[in-house]
N, C-alpha and C positions, 0 to 999 in steps of 0.2 A: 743586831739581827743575825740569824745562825745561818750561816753559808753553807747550802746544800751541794751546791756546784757540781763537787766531784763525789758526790753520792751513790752508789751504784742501783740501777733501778731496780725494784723490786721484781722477783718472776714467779708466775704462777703456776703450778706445776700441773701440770694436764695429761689424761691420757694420751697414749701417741696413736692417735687415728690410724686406722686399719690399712684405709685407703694411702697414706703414706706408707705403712710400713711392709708393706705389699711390692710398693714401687722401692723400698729401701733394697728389699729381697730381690730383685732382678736387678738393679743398676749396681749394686754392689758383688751378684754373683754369690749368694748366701747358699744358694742350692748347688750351686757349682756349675758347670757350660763355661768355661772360659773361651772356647773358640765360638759360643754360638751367640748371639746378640740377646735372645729370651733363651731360657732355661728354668726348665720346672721341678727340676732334682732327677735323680736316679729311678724314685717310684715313676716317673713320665718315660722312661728309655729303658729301663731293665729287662729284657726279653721273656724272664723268669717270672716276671709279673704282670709283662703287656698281654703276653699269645695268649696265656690263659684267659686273662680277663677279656680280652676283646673278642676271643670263641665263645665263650658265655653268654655273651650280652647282646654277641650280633645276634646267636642265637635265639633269644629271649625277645628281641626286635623282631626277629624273621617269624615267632611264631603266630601273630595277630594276622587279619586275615587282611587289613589292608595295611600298609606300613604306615607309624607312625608318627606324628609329630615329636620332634626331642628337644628339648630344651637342657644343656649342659652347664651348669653354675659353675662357676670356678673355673674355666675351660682350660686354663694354662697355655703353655705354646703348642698347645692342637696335636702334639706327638700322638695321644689314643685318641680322640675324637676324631681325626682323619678317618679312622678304620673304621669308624661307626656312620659314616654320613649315607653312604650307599646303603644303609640299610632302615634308610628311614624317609618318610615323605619329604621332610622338611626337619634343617637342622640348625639350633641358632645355638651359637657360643657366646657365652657369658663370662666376664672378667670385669674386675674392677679396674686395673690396671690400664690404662689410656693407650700410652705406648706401645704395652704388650697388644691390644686390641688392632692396632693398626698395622703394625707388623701381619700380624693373623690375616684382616681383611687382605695386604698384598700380597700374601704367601701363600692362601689356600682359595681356589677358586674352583668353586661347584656351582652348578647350578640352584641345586638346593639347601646349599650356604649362605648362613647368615650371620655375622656379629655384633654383640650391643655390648657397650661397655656402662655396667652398673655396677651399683653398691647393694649386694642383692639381700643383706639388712636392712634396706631403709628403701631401697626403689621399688617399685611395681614388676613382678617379673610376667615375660611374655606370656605368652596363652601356647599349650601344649597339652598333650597325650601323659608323656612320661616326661618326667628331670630327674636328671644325672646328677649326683653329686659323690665325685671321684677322691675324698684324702682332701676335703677342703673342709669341710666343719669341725677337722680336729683341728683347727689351728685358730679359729673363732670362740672368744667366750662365750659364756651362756647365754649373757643376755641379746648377744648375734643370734647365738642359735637359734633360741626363741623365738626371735624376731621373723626367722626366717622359717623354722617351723609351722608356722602361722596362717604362711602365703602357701604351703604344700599343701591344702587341702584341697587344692584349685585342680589338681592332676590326679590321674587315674591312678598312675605310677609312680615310685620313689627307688633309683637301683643307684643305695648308696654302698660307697666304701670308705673303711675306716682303717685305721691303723691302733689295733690293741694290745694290751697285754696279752699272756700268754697263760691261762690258768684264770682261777680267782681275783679278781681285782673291785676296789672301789670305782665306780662308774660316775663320770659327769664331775668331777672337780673340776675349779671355774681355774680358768688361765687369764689373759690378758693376749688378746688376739696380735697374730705373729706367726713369725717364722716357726717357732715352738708347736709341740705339744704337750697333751695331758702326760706320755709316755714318761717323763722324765717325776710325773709324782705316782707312778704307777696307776693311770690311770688312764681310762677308753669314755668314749660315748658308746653311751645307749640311749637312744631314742627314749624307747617307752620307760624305762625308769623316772625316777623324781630328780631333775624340776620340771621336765618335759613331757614326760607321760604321752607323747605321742600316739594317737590314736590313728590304726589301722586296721582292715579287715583281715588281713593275710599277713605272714612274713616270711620269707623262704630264705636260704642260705644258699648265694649261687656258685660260691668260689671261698675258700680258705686255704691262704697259701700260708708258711713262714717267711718271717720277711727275711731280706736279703744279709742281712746283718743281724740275722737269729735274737730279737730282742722285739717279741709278738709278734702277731699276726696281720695279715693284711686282709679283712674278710669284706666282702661283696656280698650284700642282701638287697633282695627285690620286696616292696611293700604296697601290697595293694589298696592304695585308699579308697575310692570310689567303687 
């Protein structure tokens, strides 16, 4: 009889779930924050790319006649979402990250603050006006995108940002969701292009900066679905 004993077990190799490697990127400090317990990278703290953006967008918030409900996907550790709360009826922060969520609820207290920690590929996301999605779908593959594309038809508004090439580039190569981006195969989202084709009434350009480390751009568009 053939003695398996010390056979080593077989292992099956699987994607590395998002949700893990999300929580890999904060407990290991991948973005960098070494004195801060969450940290969202430099695009979350660079002054060069917060004041703009968050004059924009409160902007953009303050011009509806009653303020709106926001829902913020990917919220990170609430560095720019702090500045937008006051400018909105009701504001909920969305993370997958468990940890990072709990921190958030101790550390920011508003009135009209909320946090829910989901996997916003695969859960149900809140009921809102507008959703914010800040430098988070580039790090999601397509079939996240998709997924989450899907549930955006629910909202009036979409005031995403991305991080792209700079010039001509292929749009929408698929990654493996991560700390990464498209950037490293010379490549951006584009919503409405193929596999996404994203359907909206309007698209506007509210912010186009260079990024901080001159390698694309960091552009902000508002999309009006409904």
């Amino acid at each position: 009889m053939k003695n398996d004993k010390h056979k080593p077990a077989k292992r099956t190799k699987k994607p590395w779930p998002t949700k893990d490697a999300m929580e890999q990127v904060y407990e290991l400090k991948l973005w960098g924050g070494d004195e801060t317990e969450f940290y969202s990278g430099s695009g979350s703290h660079d002054p060069y790319l917060i004041n703009p953006y968050v004059k924009v967008v409160s902007s953009f918030l303050d011009s509806f006649d009653e303020p709106p409900v926001v829902c913020d996907l990917g919220c990170g550790d609430f560095n720019v979402g702090r500045e937008l709360v006051k400018h909105s009826d009701r504001y909920i922060g969305v993370d997958i990250v468990e940890p990072l969520i709990n921190f958030n609820k101790a550390s920011f207290r508003f009135e009209k603050l909320e946090f829910q920690c989901l996997d916003i590929a695969k859960d149900a996301l809140p009921s809102a006006d507008i959703v914010i999605l800040r430098q988070v779908l580039q790090h999601l593959s397509n079939s996240e995108v998709r997924s989450i594309l899907e549930k955006l038809y629910d909202y009036k508004y979409l005031i995403l940002t991305e991080h792209i090439p700079s010039g001509d580039f292929i749009p929408n190569i698929d990654i493996i969701s991560g700390q990464g981006t498209r950037l490293k195969k010379q490549s951006g989202l584009d919503l409405t292009a193929s596999p996404f084709n994203f359907k909206a009434k309007e698209k506007e350009i509210l912010l186009s900066l260079t990024s901080a480390d001159h390698k694309g751009l960091i552009e902000t568009s508002v999309f009006r679905i409904q």
